[in-house]
N, C-alpha and C positions, 0 to 999 in steps of 0.2 A: 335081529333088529335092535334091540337092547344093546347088542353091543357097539354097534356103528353109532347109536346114538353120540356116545361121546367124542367119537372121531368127526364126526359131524358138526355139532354144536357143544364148542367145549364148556363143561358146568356151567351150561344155561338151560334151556328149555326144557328136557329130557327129564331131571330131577323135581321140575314142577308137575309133571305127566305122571311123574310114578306116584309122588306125594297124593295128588289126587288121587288115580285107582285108590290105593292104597286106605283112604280116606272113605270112599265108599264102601270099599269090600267091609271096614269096620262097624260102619252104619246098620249096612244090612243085616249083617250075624246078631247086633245088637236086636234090632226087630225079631230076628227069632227068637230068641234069649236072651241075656243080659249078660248070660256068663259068660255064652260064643262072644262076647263084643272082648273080654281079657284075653280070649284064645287069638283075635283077631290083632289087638296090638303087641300080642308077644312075636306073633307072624310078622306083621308087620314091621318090627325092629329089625327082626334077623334079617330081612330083605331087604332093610336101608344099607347094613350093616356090612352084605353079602357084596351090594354098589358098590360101596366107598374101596373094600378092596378089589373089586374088579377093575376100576376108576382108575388106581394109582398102577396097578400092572399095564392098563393098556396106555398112558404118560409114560410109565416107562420103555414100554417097545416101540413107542412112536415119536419120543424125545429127539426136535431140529436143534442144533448148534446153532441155529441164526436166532434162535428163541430166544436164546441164552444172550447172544453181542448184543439184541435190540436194547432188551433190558440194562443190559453195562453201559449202553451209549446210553440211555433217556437216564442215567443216573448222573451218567456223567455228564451229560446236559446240563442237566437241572443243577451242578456242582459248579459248572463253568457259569451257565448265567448268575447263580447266588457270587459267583467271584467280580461277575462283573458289576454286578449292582453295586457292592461293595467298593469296589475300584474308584467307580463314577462319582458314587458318592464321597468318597473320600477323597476326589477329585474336585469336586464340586465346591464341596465344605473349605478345602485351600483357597480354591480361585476368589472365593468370598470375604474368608480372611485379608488374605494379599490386596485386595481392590479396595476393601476399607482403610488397609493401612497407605496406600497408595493415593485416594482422594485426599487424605488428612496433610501427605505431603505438598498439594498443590501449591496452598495459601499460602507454604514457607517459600517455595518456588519465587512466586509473584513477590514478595515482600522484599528476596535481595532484587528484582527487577526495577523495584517501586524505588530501592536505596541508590541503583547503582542508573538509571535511566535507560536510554540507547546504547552506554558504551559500553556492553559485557570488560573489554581488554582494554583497559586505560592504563598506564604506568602508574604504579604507586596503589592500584587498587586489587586486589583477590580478590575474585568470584571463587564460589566452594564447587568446583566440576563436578565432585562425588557426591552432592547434594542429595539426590536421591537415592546412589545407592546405600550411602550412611542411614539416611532417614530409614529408609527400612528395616534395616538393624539384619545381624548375621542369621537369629535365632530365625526371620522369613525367608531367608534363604535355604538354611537348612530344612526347614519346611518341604517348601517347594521344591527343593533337589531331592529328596526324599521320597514324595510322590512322585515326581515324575521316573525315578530310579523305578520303584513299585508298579507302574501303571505302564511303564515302558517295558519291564520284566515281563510281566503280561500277557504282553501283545497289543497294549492300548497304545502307543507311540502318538500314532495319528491322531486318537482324543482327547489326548495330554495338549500336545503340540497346538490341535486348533482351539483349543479352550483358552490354552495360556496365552496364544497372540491377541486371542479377540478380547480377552481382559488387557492386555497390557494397548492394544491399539486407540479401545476406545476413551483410558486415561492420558493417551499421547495427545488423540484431537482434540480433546476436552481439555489440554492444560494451552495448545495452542491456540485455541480457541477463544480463550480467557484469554490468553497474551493477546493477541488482534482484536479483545475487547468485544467481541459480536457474538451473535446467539449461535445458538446450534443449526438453527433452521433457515440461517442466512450464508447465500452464496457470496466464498469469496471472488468479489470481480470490481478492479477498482475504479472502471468508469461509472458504477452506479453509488460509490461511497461520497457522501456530503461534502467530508473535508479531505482533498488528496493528502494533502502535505502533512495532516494528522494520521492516515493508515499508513503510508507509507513508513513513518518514524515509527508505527506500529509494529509492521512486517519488520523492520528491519532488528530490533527487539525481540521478535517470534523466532526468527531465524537466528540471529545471534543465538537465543538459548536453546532454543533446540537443535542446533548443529555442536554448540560448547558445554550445553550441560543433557539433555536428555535423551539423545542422540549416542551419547558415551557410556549416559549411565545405563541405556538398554542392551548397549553390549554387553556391560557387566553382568549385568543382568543377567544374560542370556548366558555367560559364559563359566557363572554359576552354577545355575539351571543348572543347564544339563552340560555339566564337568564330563571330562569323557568320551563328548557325544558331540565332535566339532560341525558336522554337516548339519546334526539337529540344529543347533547352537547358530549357526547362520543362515539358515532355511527359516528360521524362525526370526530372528533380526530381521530378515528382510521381510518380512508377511506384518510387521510389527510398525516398523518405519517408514515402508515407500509408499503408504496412502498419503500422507502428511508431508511429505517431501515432495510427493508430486504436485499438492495443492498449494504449497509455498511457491517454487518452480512456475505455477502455474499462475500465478500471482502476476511473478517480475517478467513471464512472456509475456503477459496481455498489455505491458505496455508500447510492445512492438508495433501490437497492430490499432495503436491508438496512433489517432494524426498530432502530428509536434509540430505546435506553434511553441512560442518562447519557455512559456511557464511550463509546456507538457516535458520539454526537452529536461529542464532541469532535473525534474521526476525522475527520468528517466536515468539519466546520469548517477543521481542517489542510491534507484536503486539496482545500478549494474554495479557501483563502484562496491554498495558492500555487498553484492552476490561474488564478486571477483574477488574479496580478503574474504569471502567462506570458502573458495574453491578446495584451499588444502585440506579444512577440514573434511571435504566429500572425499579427496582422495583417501583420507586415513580412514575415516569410518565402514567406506566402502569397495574398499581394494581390492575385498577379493568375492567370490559367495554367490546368491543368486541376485544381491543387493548392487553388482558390479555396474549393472543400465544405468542406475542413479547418477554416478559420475556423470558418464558423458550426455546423461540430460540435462546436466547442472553448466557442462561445458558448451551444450550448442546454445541455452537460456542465453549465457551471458557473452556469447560470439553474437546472436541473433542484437540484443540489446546495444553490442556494440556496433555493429552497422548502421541501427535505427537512430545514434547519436551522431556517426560520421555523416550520416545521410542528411543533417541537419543544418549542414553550411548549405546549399543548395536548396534548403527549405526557407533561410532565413533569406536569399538572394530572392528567389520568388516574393517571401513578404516584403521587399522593397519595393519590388519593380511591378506584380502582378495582383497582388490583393485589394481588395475594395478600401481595407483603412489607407491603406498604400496614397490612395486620392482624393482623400478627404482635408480638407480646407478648413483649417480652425478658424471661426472667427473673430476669434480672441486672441489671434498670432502668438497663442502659447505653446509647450514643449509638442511634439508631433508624437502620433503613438509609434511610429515605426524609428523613432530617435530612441527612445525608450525602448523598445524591442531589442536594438541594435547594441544600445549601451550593455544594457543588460546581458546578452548573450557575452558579449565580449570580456563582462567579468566574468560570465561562468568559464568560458573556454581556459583564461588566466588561474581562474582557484582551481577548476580540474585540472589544470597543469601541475601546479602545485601538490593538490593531493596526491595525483598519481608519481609523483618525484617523491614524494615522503614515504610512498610504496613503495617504489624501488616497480611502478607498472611505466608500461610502455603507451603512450596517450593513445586514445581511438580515434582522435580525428586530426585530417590534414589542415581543418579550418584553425587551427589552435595556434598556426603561426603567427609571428611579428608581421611577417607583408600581407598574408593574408586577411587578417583583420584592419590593416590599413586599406587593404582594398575593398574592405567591407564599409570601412570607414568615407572611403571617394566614391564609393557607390549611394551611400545616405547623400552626400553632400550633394550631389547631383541632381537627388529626386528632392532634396528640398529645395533647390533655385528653382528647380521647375515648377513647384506650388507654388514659392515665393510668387511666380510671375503671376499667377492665377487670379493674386486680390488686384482688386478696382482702385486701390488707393497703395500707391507704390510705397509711402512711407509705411505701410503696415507689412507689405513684403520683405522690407530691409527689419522691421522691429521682431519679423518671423526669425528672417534668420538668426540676430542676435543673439532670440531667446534662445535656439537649438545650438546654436553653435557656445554659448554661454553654458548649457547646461551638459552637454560635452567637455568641455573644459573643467569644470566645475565634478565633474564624474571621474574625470583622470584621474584628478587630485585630490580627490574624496577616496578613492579606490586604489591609489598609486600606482597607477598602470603608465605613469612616463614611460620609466623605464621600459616597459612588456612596448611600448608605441613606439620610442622615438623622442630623443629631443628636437628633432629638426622636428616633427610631427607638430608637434607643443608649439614650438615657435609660430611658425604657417599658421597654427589656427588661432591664435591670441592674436593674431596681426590680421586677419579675415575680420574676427570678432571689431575688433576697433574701424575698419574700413567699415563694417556694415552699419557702424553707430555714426559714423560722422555721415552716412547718405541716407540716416532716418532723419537724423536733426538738420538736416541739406533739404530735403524732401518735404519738412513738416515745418518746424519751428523757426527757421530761417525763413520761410516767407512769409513771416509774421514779424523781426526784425525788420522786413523790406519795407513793411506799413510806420514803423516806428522811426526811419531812416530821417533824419535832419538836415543831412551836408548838403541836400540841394537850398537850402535857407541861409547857409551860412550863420556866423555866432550869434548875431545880432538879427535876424531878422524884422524887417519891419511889420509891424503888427495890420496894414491896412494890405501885404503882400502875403502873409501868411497863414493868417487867419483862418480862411474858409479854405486852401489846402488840407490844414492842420486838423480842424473840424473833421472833413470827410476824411483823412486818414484817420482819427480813433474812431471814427463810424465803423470804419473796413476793418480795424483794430477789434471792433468789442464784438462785431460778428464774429470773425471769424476764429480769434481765441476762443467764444464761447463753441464753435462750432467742434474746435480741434477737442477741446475738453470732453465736451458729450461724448467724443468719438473715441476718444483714448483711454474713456473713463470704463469702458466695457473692454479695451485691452488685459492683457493679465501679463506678469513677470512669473515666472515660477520661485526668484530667488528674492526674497530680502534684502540681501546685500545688491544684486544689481539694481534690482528698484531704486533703493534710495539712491543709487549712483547717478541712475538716468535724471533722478525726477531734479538732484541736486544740476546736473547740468543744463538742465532747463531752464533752469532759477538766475543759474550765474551768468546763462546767455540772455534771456528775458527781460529780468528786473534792473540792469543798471539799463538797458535801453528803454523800459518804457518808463521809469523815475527818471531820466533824462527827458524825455518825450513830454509830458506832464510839469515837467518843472519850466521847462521851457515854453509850453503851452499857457501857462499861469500869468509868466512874463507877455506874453503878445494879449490875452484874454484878459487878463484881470483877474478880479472877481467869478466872470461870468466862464472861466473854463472851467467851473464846479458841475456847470449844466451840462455839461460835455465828456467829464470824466464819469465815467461807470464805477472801473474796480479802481479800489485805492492798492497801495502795495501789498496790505497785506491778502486782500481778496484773489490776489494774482496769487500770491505764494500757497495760500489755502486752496484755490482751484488746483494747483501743481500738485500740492501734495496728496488730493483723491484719486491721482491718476493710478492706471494701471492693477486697482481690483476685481472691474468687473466679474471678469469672467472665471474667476480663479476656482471659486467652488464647482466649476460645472468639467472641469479638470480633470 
């Protein structure tokens, strides 16, 4: 039994078994004598004694080989995890380093942004491409190619690899982030941004430097790293940059599925025309690797954005003919909003022409033509006779069209789109313009002349014949000037210069017939045409000259 013991339970229980007996038996002899108790632990030695070698003979006939590899493996275990710890850690302590030194480059980042504005590439200017990977300096790269060499040797590839993207990803969104100005915790989405035409000058800045400078220097970066190691090397480019490329990307899509009225459209064109001068850049950065998608997401963005702009002639023909501004009725017969809509596109479609001829790009849209815009042109003029017809007072329909067809005019020639129009164009509408001014002052002011008319008196009229005609014509005279004034005076000019043209030819038609009118009145009257005359000359001229502000602020 004794011997099984140890095959049983190995040096455990068995030896606590014996120690007891053992323990007792010594007790006992002492109780008979004192001196049986030394007889008893000299016994008791020799039988610990007699174990310990019988212990190691029966270890050794019963010695497993598996006994022996457990113990080799939990040493080697325990050798492997102390390696790894060490690894991690030494892993760990870099990525720490690198990401201090990496924040501290931001602020240089933004500073050439803040010198250089929107245009990273202007002639005559350098941007530093190598910006960050200089700022880092060689001694962090050797750093880091170092551990990742060590950590890769290993067997850590994989821990190397997702440690170093998640450090370098999340100073990539944090520098664009700053560049578009907004917080961390704010979605980029540009129907919710306060000011379009300030993010967009934003992204287009964000993109610029991250496709021309961070975008490059991460490949450097990365082709530092891990030298040697090309699949790492762009497995990791691409884990590094395509969160932040898709959220840029993701930007200039959203404004496809935004509706394009005038102002959306222009957005829009901004920001396809600089997604389309980054295109090369996406080809180069991303040619080849797991990064490759990026291209042709960058390519269907700016296909898709180019549709959303072609598709805008046809949006702008609708707000001529089908929108609720479309029917609305100034009643200040000043500039129309869909004149303004119309003008305005038509310079955008002429400066996109332009741009994209400076690019050496092929235009997006069919609307960009010479006839095509003239027919954008006979389509406005059409829908404004038709308002025209709409006022109650016909001379305010002809002062409608003036103002639109004056402020058309006045847009060529501010804008120099003769040429892009037509000289015959220019002609036809300068010669509209004057037709519609002689059947306002036909319509209005002329039959005001008719009250002030003399030739049925002839030179001389005799004062007991003309008298009380002459009477009730400035009666009809001071009404109805006063009446036209009040009513003209809530009219608006959009321009200065025609204003004073109108109000001067009011004066030149008016004032010599009614200081005719009056002087002649004086001679038949006497004295007593003072009771009879209202306005003197200059009160005529002062009424003329308040015309035509009313409505101007509400413009």
């Amino acid at each position: 039994m004794c011997s099984s013991f140890p095959r049983q339970i190995h040096g455990g229980f068995e030896v606590d078994l014996l120690y007891f007996f053992l323990g007792v038996f010594i007790v006992q002899l002492m109780k008979i004598k004192i001196l049986f108790g030394i007889t008893g632990v000299c016994f008791s030695y020799f039988v610990i004694i007699l174990r310990s070698s019988l212990n190691l003979t029966l270890e050794d006939e019963h010695f497993d080989p598996c006994d022996q590899n457990q113990v080799v493996v939990q040493v080697d275990s325990q050798q492997a995890n102390d390696d790894c710890s060490f690894m991690m850690a030494r892993l760990s302590a870099c990525i720490e380093r690198h990401q201090r030194r990496s924040y501290g480059i931001m602020d240089k980042i933004l500073e050439q942004v803040r010198e250089y504005g929107e245009a990273i590439d202007v002639p005559g200017k350098v941007i530093d491409h190598n910006l960050v990977f200089d700022a880092l300096g060689p001694g962090a790269m050797e750093d880091l190619h170092d551990v990742a060499k060590s950590t890769m040797a290993a067997g850590f590839e994989k821990e190397f690899s997702h440690a170093y993207s998640n450090c370098r990803r999340q100073w990539l969104e944090m520098c664009i982030l700053r560049l578009l100005k907004l917080r961390e915790d704010r979605v980029i989405d540009p129907q919710t941004m306060p000011s379009m035409d300030y993010i967009i000058s934003r992204w287009i800045i964000a993109s610029d430097v991250a496709l021309r400078i961070l975008f490059p220097s991460e490949r450097q970066i990365c082709s530092r790293v891990f030298s040697g190691l090309h699949s790492a090397a762009d497995a990791c480019f691409g884990q590094i940059c395509s969160e932040a490329t898709i959220q840029l990307l993701k930007f200039a899509e959203a404004f496809v599925a935004i509706s394009l009225p005038t102002c959306r459209m222009f957005q829009t064109f901004r920001v396809f025309l600089a997604l389309n001068q980054l295109i090369p850049d996406f080809q180069t950065l991303f040619s080849d690797g797991p990064s490759m998608f990026l291209v042709n997401e960058a390519v269907t963005t700016r296909n898709k954005l180019r549709e959303a702009i072609t598709g805008s002639y046809m949006d702008m023909k609708n707000l001529i003919f089908r929108s609720k501004e479309a029917k609305l009725v100034l009643p200040s017969g000043g500039v129309h909003l869909i004149t303004y809509n119309v003008m305005t596109y038509i310079l955008f479609s002429r400066q996109s022409q332009r741009k994209l001829q400076q690019a050496s790009l092929e235009y997006p849209m069919d609307a960009g033509t010479q006839s095509n815009n003239i027919l954008l042109l006979q389509l406005l003029e059409r829908k404004l006779r038709t308002n025209s017809k709409k006022y109650k007072d016909p001379a305010l329909g002809y002062f409608f069209m003036v103002n639109n067809r004056s402020y058309i005019e006045n847009k060529v020639k501010e804008w120099e789109l003769g040429t892009f129009l037509g000289d015959h164009w220019g002609q036809n509408n300068t010669a509209k313009v004057k037709q519609n001014l002689e059947l306002y002052y036909r319509s209005s002011w002329n039959k005001l002349l008719d009250y002030l008319n003399l030739d049925y008196y002839g030179e001389s009229p005799a004062p007991e014949v003309a008298a009380e005609p002459m009477k009730n014509k400035l009666l009809l005279f001071n009404i109805h000037f006063m009446e036209t004034c009040v009513a003209q005076s809530t009219w608006s000019v959009f321009d200065e210069q025609l204003r004073e043209e109108i109000r001067t030819s009011i004066k030149n038609m008016l004032l010599p017939a009614y200081g005719n009118f009056i002087g002649t009145m004086r001679k038949v009257l006497g004295m007593n045409a003072y009771e009879y005359i209202k306005y003197r000359m200059f009160d005529i001229e002062a009424r003329i000259d308040g015309l035509f502000y009313g409505s101007i602020m509400n413009q």
